[in-house]
C-alpha positions in Angstrom: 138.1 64.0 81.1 141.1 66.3 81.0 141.6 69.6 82.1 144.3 72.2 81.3 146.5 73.8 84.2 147.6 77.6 83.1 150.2 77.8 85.7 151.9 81.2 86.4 155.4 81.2 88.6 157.0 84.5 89.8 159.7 85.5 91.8 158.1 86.5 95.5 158.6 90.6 96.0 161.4 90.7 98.4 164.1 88.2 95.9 165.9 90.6 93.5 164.3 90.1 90.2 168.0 90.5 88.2 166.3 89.4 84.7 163.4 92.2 85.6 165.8 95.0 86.7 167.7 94.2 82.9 164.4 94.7 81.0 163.5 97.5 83.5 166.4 98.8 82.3 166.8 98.5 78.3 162.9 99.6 78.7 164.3 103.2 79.8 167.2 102.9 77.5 164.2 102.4 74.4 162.3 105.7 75.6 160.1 103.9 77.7 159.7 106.4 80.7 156.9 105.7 81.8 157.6 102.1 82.4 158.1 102.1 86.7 159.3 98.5 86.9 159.0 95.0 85.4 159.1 91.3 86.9 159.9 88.3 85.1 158.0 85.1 85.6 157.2 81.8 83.8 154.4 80.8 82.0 153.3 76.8 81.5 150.6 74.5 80.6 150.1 71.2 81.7 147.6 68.8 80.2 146.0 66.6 83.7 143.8 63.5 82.3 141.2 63.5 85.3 138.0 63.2 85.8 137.7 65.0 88.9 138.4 68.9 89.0 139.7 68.2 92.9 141.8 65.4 91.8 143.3 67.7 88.9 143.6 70.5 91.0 145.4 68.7 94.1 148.1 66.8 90.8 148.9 70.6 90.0 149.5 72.0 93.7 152.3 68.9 93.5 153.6 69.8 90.6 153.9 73.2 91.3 155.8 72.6 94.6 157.7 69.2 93.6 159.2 71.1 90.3 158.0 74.1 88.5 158.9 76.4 91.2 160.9 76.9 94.2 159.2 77.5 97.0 161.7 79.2 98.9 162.1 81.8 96.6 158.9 81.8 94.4 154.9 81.3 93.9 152.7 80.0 91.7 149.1 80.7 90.9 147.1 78.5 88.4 143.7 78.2 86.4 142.1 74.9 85.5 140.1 74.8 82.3 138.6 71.6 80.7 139.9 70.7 78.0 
């Protein structure tokens, strides 16, 4: 069985958001007043052939940690789906 990870990475609040504050920015500079602020993140899916939801869920915690984020400066939040 395989399931699909729909992981979602994003800066933690207190690390300046630089790409954020630029769209933040050209948002106003379109007319877009009533936009108050805006975070970039990352979006990725990752195919997991298990058959065990645990065992897919525990492979996408070390993926998460080992590469597709930074720790230090970022989460990560994630659905499994079966594919």
């Amino acid at each position: 069985m395989a399931y699909t990870a729909k992981i979602k990475v994003t800066l933690r609040q207190s690390i300046l958001d630089v790409q954020g504050k630029a769209v933040e920015h050209a948002l106003l500079n379109l007319g877009y007043g009533s936009v108050g602020s805006a975070r970039i993140g990352k979006y990725i899916e990752v195919s997991i052939n298990e058959d065990d939801a645990l065992a897919a869920e525990r492979i996408c915690n070390e993926i998460c940690l080992k590469l597709l984020s930074n720790p230090v400066m970022e989460n990560y939040s994630f659905e499994l789906e079966k594919a």
